[in-house]
N, C-alpha and C positions, 0 to 999 in steps of 0.2 A: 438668573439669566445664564446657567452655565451652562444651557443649549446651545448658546451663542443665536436664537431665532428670535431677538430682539438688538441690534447693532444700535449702539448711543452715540452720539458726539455733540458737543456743543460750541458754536464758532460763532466769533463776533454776534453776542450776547441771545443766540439762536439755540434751542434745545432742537438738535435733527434724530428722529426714532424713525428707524428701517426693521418693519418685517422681512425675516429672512429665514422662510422655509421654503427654497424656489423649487424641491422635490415634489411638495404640497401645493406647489401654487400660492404661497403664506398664509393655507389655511388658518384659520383662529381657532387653536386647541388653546384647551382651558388652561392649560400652564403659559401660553402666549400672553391670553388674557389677562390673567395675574401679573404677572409681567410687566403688563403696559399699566398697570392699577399699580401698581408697585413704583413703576418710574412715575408716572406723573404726578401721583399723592410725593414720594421725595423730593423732587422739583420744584413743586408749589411755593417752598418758601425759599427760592432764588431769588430777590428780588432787583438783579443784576439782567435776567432775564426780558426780552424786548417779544419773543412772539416762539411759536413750538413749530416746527413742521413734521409731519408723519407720513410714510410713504413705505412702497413697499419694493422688495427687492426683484430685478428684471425689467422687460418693458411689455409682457404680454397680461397680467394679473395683479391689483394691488393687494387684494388678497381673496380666496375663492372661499368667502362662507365663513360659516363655523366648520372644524374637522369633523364631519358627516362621520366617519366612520369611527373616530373615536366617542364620537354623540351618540350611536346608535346604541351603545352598552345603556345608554340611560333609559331604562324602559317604564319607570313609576312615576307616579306623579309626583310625590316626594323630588324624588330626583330633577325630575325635569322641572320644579319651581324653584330649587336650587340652582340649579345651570343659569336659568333665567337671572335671578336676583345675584350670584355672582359675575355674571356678565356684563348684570346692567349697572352694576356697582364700581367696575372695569372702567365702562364708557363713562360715568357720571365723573371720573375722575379725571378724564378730555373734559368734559362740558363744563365742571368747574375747574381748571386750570386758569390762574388767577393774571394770563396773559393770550391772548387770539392764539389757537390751534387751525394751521392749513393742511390739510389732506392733500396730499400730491399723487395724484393720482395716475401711477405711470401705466396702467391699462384695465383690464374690464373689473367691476364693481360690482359683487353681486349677494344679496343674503343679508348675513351678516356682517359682512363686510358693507354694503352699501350703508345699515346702519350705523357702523361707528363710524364711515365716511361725516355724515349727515352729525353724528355727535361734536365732529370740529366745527370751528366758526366759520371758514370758508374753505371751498375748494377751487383746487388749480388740477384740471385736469389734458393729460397729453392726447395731442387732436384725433387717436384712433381708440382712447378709452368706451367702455361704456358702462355706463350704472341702473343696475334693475334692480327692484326689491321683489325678490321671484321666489319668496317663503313658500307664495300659497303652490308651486308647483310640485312641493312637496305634501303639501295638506297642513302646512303647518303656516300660524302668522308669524307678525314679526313681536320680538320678547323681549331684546335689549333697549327698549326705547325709543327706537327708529320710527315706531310708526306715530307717537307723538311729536317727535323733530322733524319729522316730513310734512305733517298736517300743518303745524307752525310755519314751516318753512315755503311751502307751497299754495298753503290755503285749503278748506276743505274739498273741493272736488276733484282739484288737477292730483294732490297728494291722493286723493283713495281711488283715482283712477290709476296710477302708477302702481297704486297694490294688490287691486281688484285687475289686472291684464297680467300683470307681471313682466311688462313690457322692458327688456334692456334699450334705452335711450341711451344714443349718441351723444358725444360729447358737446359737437354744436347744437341740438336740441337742448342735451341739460342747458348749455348758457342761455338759450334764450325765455327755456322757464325758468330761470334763477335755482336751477339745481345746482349749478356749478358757477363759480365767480370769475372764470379766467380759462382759456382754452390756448393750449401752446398752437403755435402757427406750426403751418406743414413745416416739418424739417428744421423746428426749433425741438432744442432743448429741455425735456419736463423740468430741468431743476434749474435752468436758463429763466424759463417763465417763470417761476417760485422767486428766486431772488429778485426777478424784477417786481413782483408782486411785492415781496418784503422790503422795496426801496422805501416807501413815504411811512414806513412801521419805524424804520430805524432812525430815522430822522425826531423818533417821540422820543420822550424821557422813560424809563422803565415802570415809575411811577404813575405817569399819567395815563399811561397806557392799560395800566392793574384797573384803574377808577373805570375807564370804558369798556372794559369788561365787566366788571364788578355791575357795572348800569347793565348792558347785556343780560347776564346772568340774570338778573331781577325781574327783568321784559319777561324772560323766557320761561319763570320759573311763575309769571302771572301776577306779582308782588301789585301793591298799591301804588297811585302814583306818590301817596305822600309818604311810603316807604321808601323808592327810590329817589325822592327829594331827599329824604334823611342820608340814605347812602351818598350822593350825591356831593352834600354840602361836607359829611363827615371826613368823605376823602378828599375833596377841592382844599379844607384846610392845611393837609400834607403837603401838598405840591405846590401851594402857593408860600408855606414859610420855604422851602427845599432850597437849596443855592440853587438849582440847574433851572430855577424860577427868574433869581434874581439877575443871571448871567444872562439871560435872553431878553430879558426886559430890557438891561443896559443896550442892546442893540438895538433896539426900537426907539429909544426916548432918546428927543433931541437933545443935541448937546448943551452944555449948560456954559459952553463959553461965548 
């Protein structure tokens, strides 16, 4: 990161990751990409951690793409199944992040950036964002993943109509097709809205919060239901011996005098 075009900080038990190429718009060059594969595979075994938010620097762009122009050098197929599968290995390391990743999404969404948008578990986007997945207006689909996490996410028709138009959608549309989880009010705050989103997050144990993700993860990756029972029951064990089990319970259970 000694471009400095990844800013880190982590505050009350919160991993915050800012793109920060506002030259570029925070395009996603492949050393970005790395980057964010690099921090969130180190992070994973925080387990002080309660939720991740990612966002990008400015209020007009969360990030414009991949770097088109540094993409354009890759002319073979070799290479470009390489960009791809490093890419998507980037995002896989958001999708299994072993605690909730929100996309803060402080303006327009498009490309590849809408896919890794789409690779966090929710998004919070500021009320004049907008998120398209607009590959095909180049001739090209989507490679990182996105268009599996959108199908999922969306459902088969409404997701391949988003890809097949290349439609950038508003940020009060995205909420009301579940593209997005939260839309900041006129003249609120993008990162206003986020912390209040992260209000009933903090309120979990670090733990118990890893387990519903970990169930997540399994949905999404198609697991069985009696795999996710096994996950289920494996990690319910943890957090029921845990003290911060035993402390909450004393507050519930009537007194004994």
């Amino acid at each position: 990161m000694s471009e400095n075009h990844l800013l880190v900080e982590v505050r009350d038990r919160v991993l915050y990751a800012t793109l920060n190429r506002p030259e570029k718009h925070n395009a996603l060059s492949l050393s970005l990409l790395a980057d964010l594969r690099a921090l969130f595979e180190s992070y994973a075994g925080d387990t002080t951690l309660l939720a991740a938010v990612l966002t990008g620097t400015g209020d007009k762009t969360f990030a414009a793409g991949g770097d088109l122009r540094e993409l354009a050098a890759l002319r073979s197929e070799d290479e470009a199944e390489q960009m791809a599968r490093d890419a998507k290995a980037a995002l896989n390391a958001i999708r299994t992040f072993p605690v909730p990743v929100i996309a803060a999404l402080n303006g327009n969404t498009f490309g590849g950036a809408a896919e890794l948008s789409v690779a966090c578990d929710f998004r919070v986007a500021a009320s004049h964002a907008k998120i398209g997945f607009v590959q095909g207006r180049l001739a090209v689909s989507t490679a990182w993943g996105g268009g599996p996490d959108l199908l999922q996410l969306l459902g088969r028709a409404r997701g391949l109509r988003l890809m097949v138009t290349g439609e950038m959608v508003p940020s009060a549309d995205a909420l009301a097709m579940g593209l997005v989880d939260k839309v900041a009010g006129d003249g609120e705050n993008l990162i206003d809205a986020v912390e209040e989103f992260l209000v009933p997050m903090r309120k979990q144990a670090p733990q118990v919060m890893r387990v519903f993700k970990a169930l997540a993860d399994a949905h999404r990756r198609g697991d069985s239901r009696a795999t996710m029972q096994e996950i289920e029951t494996n990690m319910f064990v943890g957090t029921w011996v845990h003290e911060d089990h035993w402390v909450a319970a004393e507050k519930v259970l009537p007194s004994r005098d």
